[in-house]
Structure formats: C-alpha cells, structure tokens
C-alpha positions in Angstrom: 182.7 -2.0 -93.0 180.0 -0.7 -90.1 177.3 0.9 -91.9 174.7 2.2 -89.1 171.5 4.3 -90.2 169.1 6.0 -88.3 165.7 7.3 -89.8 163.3 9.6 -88.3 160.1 10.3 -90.0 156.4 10.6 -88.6 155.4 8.6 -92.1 152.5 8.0 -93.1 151.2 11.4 -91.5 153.9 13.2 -93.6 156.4 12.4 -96.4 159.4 13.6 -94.6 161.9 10.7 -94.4 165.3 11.8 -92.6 168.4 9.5 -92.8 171.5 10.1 -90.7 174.3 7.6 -91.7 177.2 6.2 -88.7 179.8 5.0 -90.6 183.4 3.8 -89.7 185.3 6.2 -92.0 183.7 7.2 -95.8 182.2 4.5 -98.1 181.1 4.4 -101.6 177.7 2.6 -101.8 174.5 3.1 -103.4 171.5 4.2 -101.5 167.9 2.8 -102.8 164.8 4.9 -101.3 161.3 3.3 -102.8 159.5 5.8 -104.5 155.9 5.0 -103.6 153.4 4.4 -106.8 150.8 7.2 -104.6 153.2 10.0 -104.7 153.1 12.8 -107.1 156.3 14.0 -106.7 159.4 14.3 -104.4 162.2 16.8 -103.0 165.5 15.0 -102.4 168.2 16.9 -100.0 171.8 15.4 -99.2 173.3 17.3 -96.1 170.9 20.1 -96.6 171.8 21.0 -100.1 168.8 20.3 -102.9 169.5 17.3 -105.2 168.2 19.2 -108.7 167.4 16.1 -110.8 167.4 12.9 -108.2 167.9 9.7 -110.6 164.6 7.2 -110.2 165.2 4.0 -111.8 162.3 0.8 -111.4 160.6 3.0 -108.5 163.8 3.5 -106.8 165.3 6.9 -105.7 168.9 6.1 -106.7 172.1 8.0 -104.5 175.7 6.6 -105.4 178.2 8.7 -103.8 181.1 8.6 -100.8 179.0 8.6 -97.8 180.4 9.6 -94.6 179.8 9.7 -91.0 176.9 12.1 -90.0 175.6 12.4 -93.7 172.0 13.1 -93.7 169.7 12.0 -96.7 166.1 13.6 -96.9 163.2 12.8 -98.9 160.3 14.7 -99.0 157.0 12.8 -100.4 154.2 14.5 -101.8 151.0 13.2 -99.7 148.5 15.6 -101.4 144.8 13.8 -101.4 143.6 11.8 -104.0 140.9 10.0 -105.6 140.8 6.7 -106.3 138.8 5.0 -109.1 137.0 1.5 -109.0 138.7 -0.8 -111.1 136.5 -2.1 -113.9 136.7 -5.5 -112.4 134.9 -4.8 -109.6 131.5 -4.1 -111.3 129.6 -4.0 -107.3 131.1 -0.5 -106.6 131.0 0.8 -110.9 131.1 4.8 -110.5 131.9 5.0 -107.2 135.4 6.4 -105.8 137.6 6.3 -102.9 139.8 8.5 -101.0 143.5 8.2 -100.3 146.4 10.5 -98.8 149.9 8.7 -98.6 149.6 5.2 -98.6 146.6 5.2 -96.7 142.7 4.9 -97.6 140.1 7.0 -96.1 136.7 6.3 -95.0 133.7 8.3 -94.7 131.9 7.7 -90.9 128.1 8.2 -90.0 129.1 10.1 -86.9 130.8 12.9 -89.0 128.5 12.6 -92.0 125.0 12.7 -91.1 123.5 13.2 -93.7 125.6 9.3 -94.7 122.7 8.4 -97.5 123.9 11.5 -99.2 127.4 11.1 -99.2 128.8 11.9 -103.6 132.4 12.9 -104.5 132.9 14.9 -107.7 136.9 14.4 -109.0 137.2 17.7 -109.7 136.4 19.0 -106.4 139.8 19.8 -104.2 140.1 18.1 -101.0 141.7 19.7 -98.1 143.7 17.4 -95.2 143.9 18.6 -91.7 145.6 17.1 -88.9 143.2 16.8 -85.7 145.3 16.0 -82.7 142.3 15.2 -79.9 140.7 12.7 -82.3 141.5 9.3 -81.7 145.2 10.3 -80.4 145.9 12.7 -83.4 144.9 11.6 -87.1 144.8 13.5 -90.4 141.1 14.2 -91.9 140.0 14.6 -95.1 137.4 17.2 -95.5 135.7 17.0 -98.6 132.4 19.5 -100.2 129.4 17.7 -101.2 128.7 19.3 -104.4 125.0 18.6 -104.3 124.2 20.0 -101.1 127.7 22.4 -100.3 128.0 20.2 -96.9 131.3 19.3 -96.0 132.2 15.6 -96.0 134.6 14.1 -93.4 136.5 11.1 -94.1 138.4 9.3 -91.4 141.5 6.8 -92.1 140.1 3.8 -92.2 142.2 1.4 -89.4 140.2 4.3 -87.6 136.9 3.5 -87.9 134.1 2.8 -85.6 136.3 3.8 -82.8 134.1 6.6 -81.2 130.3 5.7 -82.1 128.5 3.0 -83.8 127.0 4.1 -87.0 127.3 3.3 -90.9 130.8 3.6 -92.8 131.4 3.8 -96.4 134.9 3.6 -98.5 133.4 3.5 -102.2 131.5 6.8 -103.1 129.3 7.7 -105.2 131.2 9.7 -107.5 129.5 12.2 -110.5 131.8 12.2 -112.9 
C-alpha cells in the first residue's frame, strides 16, 4: 500500500496543522497526532466536518477510520499565552515566572523594556500576542502590563534575542503572586 501525506501548517506561530492524504485506493489505518502537554485544548476536522469528541489516548489524538485519497485531517491547537512557574528545584529563580505561547519560551529584551530593572509579571494579569511582521522577518510578541507601573512589557521569543541591539535580557520574572 502507498500511503503519501502532505502537511501544511505555519506551526509554531499557529496551531493549525492540515493533513492531505495520497493514497492508492482506501485504507483502514490509525492516525496518531501528538497532543502537545502546552496546549489547552483542540478542534479536530476530518474533510471539513467537526469531529465532536476526538478520542486522546497517552497524549495522542487518535483517528481510526477508511482513509482515502484526498482526505484532509485538521487540527487546530490552542496557543493562547501562558505562564510558566519555577520549579521548586530551582531555588536561584524562587518566585519568578516565565512566559510561553505554543511550544516556545519568551524573553523579555532591554531594547523593548526600558525600564528592564522593573520588569514583574502578576499571573492573573492577561497577556495579549501579536504577530509583528517587520521585526526580525515576522515574529509573534507578547505584550504584557506591568502592574506596578501600568507600562506595557514586551517579550520577544527567545531564539530571537539580541538580534537588533545589545542590551540586558531576562526569561525568569519577578512574578507577585
């Protein structure tokens, strides 16, 4: 059996994940798609039709069924913005957080934060992602208010950094609560 797949996604700046199958004639095979540990959720569509309650089984999105030629599998990833907490174990960076959107880790940048000695993240505080396609070739930002002084923070991904101007860079936080 010839089993050809073609995927087309612009992950990690989105979660959409587009499967078109090329098969010799139908096929009955089972179809794992990882379910990242980051996301908080997922919208699964078969040939354009909703999949109400998509079967995830050890972290795996799992779709048995006769595939045929031309079939198209979607998956749609939540990549919202997120906090992540120090781990006890690291005891250098206790009450500190980072930031993360997808599966990647943000950093916070002198050159967008000048006031840098002042950066704090509060966990209850929502964060909003833009894309920003003249920086660096076209990233995604996080842009984050400091709630001590109302200033917004900007936090770079952090394979990005010091790539425009020398200057401090932080990926632990202070965090306030």
């Amino acid at each position: 059996a010839r089993i050809g797949v073609t995927q087309d996604t612009q992950y990690p700046w989105n979660g959409s994940i587009s499967l078109r199958f090329d098969l010799d004639g139908q096929h009955h095979f089972q179809l794992l798609v990882r379910k990242p540990c980051w996301t908080t959720g997922f919208a699964l569509r078969i040939n354009g039709r909703n999949v109400a309650t998509p079967v995830v089984d050890h972290g795996y999105i799992k779709i048995e069924r006769l595939f045929a030629s031309s079939d198209i599998v979607e998956v749609n990833f939540a990549m919202d913005p997120a906090f992540i907490q120090t781990p006890a174990t690291l005891t250098a960076n206790a009450g500190k957080t980072a930031v993360q959107r997808g599966p990647v880790v943000f950093c916070f940048e002198e050159t967008d934060n000048p006031c840098f000695s002042g950066l704090v993240l509060d966990n209850d505080i929502t964060m909003v992602d833009r894309y920003e396609p003249d920086l660096l070739g076209g990233l995604v930002t996080i842009h984050i208010p400091n709630p001590i002084t109302g200033l917004t923070q900007k936090a770079v991904p952090y394979f990005a950094w010091d790539n425009r101007t020398a200057g401090r860079m932080a990926v632990f936080i202070n965090a306030r609560n």
